[in-house]
N, CA, C and O atoms as CSV, one atom per row, in Angstrom:
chain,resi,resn,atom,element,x,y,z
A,1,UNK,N,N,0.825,-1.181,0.000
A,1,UNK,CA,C,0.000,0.000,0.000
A,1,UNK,C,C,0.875,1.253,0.000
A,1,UNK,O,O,0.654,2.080,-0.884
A,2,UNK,N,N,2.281,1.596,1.290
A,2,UNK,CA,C,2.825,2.402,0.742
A,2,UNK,C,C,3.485,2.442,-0.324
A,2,UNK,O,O,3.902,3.594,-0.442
A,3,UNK,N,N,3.814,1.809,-1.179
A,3,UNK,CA,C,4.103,2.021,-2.550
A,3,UNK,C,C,3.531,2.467,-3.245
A,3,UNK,O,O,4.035,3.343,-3.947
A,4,UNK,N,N,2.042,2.052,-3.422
A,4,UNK,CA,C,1.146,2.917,-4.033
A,4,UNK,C,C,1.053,4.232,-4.037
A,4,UNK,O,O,0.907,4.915,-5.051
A,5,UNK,N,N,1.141,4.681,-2.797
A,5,UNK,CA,C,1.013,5.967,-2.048
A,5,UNK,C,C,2.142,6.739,-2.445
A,5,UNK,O,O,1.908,7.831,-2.964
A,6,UNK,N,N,3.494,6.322,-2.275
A,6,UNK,CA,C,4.804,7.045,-3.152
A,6,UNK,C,C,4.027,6.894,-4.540
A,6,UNK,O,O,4.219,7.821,-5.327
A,7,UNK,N,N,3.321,6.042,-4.892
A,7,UNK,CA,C,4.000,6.064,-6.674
A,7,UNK,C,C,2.699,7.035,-6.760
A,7,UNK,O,O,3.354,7.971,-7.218
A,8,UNK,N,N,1.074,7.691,-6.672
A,8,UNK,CA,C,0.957,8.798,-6.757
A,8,UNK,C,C,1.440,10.045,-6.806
A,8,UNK,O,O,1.246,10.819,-7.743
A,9,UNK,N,N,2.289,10.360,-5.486
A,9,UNK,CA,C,2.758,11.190,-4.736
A,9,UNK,C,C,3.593,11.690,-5.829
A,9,UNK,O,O,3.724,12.891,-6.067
A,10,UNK,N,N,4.304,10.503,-6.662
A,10,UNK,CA,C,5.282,10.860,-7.605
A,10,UNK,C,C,5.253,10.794,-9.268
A,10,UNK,O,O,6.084,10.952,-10.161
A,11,UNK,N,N,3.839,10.473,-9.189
A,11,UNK,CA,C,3.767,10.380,-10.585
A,11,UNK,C,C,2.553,10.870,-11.118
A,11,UNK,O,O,2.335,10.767,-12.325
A,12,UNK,N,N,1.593,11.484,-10.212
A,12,UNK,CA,C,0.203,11.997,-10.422
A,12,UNK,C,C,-0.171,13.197,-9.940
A,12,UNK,O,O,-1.330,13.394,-9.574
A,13,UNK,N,N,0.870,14.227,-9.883
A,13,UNK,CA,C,0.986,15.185,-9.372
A,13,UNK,C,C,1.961,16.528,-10.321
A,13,UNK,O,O,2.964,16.379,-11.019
A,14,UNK,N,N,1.183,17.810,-9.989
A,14,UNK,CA,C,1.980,18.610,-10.637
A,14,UNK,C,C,2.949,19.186,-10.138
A,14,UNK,O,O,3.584,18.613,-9.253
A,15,UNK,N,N,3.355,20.628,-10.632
A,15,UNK,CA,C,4.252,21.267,-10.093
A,15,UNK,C,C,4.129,21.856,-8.778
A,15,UNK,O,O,5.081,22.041,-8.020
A,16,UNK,N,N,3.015,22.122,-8.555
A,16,UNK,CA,C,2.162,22.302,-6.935
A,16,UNK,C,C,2.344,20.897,-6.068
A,16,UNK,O,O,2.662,20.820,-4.882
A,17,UNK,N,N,2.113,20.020,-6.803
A,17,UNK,CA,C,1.723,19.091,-5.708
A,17,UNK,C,C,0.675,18.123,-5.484
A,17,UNK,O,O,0.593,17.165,-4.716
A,18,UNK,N,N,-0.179,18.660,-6.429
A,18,UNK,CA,C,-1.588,18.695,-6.539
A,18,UNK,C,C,-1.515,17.247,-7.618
A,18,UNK,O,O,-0.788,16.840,-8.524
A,19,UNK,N,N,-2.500,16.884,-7.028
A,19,UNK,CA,C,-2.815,15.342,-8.124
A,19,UNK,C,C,-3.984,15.270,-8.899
A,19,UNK,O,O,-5.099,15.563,-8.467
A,20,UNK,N,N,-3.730,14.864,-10.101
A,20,UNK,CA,C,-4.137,14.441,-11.202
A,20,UNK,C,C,-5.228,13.156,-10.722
A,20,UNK,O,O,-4.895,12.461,-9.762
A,21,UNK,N,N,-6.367,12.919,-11.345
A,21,UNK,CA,C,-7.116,11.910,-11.219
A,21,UNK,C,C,-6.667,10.823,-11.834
A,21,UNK,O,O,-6.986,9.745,-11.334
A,22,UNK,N,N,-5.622,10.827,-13.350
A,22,UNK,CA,C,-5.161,9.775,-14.273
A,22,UNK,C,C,-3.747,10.671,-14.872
A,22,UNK,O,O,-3.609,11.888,-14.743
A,23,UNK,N,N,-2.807,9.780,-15.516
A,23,UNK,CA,C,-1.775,10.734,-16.196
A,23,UNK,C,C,-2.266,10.447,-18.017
A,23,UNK,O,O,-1.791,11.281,-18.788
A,24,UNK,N,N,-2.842,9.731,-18.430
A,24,UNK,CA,C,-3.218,10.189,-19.651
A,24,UNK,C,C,-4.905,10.146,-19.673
A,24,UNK,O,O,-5.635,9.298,-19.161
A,25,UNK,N,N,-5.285,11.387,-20.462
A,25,UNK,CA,C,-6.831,11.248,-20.917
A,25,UNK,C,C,-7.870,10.745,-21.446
A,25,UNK,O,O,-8.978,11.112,-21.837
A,26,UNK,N,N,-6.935,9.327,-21.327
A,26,UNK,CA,C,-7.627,8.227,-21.715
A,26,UNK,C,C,-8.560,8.352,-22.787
A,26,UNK,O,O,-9.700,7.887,-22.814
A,27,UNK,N,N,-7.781,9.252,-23.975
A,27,UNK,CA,C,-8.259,9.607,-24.917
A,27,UNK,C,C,-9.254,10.874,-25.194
A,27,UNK,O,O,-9.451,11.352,-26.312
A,28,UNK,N,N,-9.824,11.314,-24.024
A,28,UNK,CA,C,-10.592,12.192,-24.058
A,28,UNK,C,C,-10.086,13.764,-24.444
A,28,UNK,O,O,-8.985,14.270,-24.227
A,29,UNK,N,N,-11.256,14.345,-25.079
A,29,UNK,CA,C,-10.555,15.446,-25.767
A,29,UNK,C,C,-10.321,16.793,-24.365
A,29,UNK,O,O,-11.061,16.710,-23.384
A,30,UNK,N,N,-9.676,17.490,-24.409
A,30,UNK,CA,C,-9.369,18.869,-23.653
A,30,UNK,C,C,-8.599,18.413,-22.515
A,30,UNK,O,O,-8.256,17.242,-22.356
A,31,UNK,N,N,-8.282,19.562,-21.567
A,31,UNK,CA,C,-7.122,19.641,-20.570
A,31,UNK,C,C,-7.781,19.401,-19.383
A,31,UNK,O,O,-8.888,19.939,-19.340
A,32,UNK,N,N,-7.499,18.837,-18.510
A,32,UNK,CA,C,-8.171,18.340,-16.858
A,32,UNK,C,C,-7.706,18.920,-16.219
A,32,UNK,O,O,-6.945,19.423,-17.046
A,33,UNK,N,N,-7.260,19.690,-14.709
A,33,UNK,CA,C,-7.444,20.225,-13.965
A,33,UNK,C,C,-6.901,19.097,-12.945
A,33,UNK,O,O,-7.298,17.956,-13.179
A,34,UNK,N,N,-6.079,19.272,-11.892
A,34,UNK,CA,C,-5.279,18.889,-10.359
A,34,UNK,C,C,-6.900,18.362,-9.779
A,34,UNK,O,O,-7.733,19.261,-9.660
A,35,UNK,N,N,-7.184,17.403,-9.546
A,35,UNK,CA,C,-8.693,17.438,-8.231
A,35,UNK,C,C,-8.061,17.527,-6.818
A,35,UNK,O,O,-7.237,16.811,-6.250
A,36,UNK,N,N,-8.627,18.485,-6.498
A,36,UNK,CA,C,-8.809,18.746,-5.303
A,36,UNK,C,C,-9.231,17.525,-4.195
A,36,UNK,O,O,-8.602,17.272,-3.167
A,37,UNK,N,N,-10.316,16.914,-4.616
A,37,UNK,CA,C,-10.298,15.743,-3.548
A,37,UNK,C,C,-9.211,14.692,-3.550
A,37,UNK,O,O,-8.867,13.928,-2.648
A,38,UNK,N,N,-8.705,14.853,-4.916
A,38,UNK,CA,C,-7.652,13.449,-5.147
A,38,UNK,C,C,-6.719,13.842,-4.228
A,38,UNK,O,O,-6.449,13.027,-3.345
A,39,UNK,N,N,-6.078,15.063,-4.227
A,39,UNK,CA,C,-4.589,15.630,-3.657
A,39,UNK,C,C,-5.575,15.200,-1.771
A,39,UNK,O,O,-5.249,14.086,-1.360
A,40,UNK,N,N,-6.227,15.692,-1.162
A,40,UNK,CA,C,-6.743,15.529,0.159
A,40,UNK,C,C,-6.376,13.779,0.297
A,40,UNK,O,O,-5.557,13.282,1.070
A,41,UNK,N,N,-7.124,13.158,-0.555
A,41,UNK,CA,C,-7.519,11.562,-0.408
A,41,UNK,C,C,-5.787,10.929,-0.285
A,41,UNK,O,O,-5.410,10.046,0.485
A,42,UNK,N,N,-4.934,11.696,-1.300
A,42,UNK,CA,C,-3.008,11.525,-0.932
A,42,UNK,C,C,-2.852,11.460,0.607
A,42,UNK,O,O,-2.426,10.547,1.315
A,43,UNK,N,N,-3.459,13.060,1.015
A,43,UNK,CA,C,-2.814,13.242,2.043
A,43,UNK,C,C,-3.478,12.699,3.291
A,43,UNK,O,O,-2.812,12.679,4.327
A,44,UNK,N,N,-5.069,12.136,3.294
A,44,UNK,CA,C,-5.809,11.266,3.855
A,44,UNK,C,C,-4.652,9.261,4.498
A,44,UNK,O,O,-4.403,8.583,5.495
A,45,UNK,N,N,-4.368,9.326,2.716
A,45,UNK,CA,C,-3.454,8.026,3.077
A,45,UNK,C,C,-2.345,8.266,3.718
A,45,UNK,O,O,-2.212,7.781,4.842
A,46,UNK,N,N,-1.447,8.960,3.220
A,46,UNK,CA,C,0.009,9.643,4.197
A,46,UNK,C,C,-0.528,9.503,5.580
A,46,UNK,O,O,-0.076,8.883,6.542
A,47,UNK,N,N,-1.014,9.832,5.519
A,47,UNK,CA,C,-1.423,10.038,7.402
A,47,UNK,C,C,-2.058,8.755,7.904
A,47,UNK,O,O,-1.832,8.462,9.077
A,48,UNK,N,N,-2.752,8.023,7.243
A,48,UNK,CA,C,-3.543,6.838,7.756
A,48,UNK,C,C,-2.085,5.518,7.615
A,48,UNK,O,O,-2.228,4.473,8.250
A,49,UNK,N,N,-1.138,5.665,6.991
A,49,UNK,CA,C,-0.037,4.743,6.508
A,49,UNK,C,C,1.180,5.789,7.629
A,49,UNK,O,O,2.277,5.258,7.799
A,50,UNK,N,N,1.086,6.358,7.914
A,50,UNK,CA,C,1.848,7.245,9.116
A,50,UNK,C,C,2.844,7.955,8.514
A,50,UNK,O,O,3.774,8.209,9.279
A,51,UNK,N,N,2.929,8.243,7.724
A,51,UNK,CA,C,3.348,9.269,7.159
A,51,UNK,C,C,3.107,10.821,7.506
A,51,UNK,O,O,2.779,11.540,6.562
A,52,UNK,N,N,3.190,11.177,8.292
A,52,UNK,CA,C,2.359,12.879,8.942
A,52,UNK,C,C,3.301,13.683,8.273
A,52,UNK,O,O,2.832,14.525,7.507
A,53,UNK,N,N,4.467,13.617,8.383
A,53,UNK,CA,C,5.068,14.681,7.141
A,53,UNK,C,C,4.741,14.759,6.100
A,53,UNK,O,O,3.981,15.691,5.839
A,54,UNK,N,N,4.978,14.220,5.465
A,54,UNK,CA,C,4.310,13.778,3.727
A,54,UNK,C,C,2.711,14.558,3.895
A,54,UNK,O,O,2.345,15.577,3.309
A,55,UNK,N,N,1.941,13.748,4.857
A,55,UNK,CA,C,0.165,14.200,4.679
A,55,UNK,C,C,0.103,15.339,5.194
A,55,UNK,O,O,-0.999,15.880,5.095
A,56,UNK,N,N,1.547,16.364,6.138
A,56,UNK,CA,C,0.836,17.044,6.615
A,56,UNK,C,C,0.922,18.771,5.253
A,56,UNK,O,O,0.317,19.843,5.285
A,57,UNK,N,N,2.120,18.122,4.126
A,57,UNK,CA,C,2.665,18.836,3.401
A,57,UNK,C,C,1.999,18.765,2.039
A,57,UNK,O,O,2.185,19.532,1.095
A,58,UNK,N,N,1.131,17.638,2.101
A,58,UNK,CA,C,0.201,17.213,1.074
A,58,UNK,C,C,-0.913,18.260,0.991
A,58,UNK,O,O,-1.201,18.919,-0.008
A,59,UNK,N,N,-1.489,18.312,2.186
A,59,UNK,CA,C,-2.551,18.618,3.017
A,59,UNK,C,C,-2.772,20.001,2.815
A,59,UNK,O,O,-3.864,20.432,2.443
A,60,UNK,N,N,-1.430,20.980,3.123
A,60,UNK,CA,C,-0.959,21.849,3.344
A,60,UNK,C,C,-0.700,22.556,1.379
A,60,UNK,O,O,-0.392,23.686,1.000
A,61,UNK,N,N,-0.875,21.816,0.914
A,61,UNK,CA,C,-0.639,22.180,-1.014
A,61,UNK,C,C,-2.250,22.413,-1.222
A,61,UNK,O,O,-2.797,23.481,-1.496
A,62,UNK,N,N,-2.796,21.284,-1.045
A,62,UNK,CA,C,-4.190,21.764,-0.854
A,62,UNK,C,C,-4.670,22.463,-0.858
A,62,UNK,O,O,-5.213,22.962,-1.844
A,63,UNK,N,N,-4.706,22.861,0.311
A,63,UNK,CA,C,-5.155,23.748,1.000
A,63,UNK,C,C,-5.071,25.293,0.931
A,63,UNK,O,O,-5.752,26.216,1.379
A,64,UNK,N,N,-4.162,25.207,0.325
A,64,UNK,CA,C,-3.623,26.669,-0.612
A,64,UNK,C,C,-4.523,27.223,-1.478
A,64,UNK,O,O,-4.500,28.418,-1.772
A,65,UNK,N,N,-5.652,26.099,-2.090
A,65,UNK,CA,C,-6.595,26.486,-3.419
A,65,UNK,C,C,-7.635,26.839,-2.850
A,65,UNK,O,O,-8.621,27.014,-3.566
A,66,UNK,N,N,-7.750,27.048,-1.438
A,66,UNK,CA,C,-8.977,27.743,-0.528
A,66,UNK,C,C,-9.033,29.152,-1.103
A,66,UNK,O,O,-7.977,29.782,-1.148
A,67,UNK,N,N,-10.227,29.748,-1.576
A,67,UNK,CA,C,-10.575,31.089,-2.068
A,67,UNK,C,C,-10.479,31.874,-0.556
A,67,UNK,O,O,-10.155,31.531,0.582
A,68,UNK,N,N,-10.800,32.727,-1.000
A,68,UNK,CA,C,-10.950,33.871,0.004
A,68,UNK,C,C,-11.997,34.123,0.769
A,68,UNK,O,O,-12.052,35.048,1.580
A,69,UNK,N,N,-13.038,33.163,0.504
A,69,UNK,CA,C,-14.338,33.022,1.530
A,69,UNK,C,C,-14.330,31.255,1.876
A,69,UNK,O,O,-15.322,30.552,2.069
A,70,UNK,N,N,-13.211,30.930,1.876
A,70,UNK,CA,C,-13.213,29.523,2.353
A,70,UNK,C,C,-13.589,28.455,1.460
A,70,UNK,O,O,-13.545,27.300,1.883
A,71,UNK,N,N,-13.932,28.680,0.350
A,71,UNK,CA,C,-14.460,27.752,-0.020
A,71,UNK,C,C,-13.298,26.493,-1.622
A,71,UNK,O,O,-12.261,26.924,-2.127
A,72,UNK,N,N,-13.716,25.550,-1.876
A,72,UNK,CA,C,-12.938,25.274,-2.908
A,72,UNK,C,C,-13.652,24.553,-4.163
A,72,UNK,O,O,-14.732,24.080,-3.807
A,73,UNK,N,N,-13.410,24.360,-5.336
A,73,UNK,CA,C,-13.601,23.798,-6.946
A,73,UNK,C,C,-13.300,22.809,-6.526
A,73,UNK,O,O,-12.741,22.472,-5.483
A,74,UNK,N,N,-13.838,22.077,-7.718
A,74,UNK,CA,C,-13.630,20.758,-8.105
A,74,UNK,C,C,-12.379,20.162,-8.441
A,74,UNK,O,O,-11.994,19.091,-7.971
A,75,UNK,N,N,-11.385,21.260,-9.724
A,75,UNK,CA,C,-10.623,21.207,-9.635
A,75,UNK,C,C,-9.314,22.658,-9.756
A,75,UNK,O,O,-9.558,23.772,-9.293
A,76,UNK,N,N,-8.488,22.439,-10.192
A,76,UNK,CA,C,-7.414,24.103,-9.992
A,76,UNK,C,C,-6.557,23.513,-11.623
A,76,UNK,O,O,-6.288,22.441,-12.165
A,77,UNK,N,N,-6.403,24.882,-11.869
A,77,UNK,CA,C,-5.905,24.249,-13.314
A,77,UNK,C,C,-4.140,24.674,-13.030
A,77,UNK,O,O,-3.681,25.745,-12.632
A,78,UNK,N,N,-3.390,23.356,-13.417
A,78,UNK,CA,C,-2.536,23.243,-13.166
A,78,UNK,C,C,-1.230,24.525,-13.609
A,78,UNK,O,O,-0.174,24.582,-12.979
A,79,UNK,N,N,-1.519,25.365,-14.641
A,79,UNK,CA,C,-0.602,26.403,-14.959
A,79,UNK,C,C,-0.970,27.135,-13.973
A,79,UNK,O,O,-0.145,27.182,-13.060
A,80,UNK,N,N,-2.072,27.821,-13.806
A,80,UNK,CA,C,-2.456,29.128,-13.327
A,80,UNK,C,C,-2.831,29.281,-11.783
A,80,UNK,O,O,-2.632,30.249,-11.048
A,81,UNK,N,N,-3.530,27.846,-11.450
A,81,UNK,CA,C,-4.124,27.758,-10.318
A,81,UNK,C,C,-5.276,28.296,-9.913
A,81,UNK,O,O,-5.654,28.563,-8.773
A,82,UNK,N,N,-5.829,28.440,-11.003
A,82,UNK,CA,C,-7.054,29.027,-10.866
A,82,UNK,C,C,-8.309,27.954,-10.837
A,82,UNK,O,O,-8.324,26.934,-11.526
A,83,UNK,N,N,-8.946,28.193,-10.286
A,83,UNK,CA,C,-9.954,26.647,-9.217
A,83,UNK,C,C,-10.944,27.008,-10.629
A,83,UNK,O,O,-10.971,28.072,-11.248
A,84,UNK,N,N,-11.706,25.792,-10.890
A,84,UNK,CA,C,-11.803,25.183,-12.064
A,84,UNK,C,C,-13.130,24.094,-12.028
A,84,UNK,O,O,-13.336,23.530,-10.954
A,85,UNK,N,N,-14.034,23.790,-13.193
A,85,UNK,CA,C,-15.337,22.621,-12.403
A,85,UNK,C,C,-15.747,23.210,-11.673
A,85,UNK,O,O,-15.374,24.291,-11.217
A,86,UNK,N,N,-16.983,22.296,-11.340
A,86,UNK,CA,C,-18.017,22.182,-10.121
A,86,UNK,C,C,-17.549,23.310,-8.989
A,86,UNK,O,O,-16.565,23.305,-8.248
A,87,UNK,N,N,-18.575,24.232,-9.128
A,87,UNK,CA,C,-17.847,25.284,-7.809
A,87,UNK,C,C,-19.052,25.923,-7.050
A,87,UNK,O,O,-20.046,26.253,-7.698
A,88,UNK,N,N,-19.008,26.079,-5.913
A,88,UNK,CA,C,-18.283,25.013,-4.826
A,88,UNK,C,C,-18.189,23.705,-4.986
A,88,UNK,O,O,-19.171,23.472,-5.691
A,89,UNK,N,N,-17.466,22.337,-4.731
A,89,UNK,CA,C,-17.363,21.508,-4.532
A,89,UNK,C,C,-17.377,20.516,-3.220
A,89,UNK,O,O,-16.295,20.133,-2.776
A,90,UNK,N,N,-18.523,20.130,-2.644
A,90,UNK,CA,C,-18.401,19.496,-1.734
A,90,UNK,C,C,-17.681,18.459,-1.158
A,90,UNK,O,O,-17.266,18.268,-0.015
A,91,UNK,N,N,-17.614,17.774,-2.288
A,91,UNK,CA,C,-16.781,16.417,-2.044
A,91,UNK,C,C,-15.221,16.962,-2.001
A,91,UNK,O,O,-14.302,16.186,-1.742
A,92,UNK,N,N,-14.950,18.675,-2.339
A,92,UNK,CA,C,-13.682,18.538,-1.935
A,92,UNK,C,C,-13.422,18.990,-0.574
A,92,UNK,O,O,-12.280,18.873,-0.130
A,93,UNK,N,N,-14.400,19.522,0.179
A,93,UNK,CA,C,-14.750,19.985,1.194
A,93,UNK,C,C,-14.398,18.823,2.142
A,93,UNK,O,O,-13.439,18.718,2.907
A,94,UNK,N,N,-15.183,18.173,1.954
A,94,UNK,CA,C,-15.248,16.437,2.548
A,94,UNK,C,C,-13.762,15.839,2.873
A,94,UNK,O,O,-13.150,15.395,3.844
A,95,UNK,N,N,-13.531,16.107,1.389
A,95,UNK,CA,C,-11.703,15.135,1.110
A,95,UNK,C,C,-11.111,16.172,2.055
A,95,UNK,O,O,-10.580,15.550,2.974
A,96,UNK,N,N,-11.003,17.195,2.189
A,96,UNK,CA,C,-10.389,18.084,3.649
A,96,UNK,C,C,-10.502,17.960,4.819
A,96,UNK,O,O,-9.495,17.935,5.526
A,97,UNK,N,N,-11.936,17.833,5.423
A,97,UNK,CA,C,-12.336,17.152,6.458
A,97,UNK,C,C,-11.598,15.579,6.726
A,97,UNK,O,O,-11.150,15.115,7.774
A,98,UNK,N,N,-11.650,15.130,5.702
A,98,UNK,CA,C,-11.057,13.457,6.078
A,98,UNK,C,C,-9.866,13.599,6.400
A,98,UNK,O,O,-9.484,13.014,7.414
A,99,UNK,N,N,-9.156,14.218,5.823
A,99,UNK,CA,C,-7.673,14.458,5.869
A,99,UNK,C,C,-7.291,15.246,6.828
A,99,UNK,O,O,-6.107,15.023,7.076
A,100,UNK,N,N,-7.767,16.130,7.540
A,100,UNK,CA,C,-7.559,17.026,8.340
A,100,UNK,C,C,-7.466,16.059,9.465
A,100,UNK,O,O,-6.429,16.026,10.128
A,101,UNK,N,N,-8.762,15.030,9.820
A,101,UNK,CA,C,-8.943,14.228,11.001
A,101,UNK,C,C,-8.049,12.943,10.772
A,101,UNK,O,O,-7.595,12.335,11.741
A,102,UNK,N,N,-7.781,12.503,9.344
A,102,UNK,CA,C,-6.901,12.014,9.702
A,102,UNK,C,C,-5.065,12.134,10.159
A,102,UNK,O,O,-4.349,11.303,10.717
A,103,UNK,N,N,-4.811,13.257,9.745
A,103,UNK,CA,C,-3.605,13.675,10.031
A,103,UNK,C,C,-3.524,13.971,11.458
A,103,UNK,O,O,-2.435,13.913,12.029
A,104,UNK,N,N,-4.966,14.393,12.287
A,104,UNK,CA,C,-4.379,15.189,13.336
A,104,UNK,C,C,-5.031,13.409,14.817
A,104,UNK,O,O,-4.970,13.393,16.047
A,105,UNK,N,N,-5.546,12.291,13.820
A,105,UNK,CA,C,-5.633,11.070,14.487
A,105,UNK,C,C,-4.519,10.422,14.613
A,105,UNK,O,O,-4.283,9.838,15.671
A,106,UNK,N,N,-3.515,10.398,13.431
A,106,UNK,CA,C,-2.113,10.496,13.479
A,106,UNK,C,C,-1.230,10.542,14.119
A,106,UNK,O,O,-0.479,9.680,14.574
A,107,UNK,N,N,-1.313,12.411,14.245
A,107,UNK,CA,C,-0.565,12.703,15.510
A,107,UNK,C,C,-0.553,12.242,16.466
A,107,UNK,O,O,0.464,11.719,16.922
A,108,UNK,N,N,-1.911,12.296,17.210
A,108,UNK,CA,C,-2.759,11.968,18.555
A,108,UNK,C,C,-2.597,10.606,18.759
A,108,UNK,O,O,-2.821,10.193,19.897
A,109,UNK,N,N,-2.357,10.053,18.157
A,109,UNK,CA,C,-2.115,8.225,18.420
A,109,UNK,C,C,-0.528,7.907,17.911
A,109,UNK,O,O,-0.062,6.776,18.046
A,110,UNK,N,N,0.191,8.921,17.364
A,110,UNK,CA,C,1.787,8.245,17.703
A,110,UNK,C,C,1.800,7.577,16.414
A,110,UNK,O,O,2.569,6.616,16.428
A,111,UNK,N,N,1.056,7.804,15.012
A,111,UNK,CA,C,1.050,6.863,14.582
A,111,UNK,C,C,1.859,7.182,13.068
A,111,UNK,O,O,1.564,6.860,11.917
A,112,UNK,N,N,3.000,7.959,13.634
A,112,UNK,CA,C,4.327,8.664,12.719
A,112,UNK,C,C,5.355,7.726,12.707
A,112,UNK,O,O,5.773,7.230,13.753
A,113,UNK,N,N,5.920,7.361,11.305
A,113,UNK,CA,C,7.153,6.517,11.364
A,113,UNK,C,C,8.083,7.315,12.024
A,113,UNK,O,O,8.290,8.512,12.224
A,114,UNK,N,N,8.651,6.055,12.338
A,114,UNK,CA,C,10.192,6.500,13.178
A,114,UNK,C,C,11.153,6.264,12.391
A,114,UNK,O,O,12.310,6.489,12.744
């Protein structure tokens, strides 16, 4: 499982940080956008696999695509960063919440590699 988790981390992600749902478009026509829940759901696993650095820096890229009234898109387009899709987006709301509790269940239980 952590392998999996590196091989996202390192291969489904942009220059932010931010992850990609797939690395090719599986044919589909136009440009996709970083998801926002995908990059949370990274940093959800980092932290549930004990990784708290990794999830808490994951987490923390994220979290950056918060507008200015709190809220976030579906997705952020990877040149510009400009939040992108479905807006507001709940489910990325959600993928924050998960990740938030799991990083800070993490902490709270010791459950950081050594």
């Amino acid at each position: 499982m952590k392998a999996t988790i590196d091989a996202i981390a390192e291969r489904l992600t942009d220059e932010r940080g931010l992850v990609y749902r797939y690395q090719d478009h599986d044919g589909l026509a136009g440009a996709e956008g970083t998801f926002v829940l995908c990059t949370f759901w990274l940093a959800q696993a980092q932290a549930l696999a004990g990784d708290v650095e990794a999830a808490t820096a994951t987490f923390e890229r994220a979290l950056a695509a918060v507008n200015d009234v709190g809220l976030l898109a579906e997705e952020v387009e990877p040149r510009s960063g400009e939040m992108i899709g479905n807006f507001p987006q709940a489910f990325s709301h959600i993928g924050l919440i998960n990740a938030a509790w799991a990083i800070s269940q993490a902490r709270q239980h010791g459950l950081a590699e050594k």
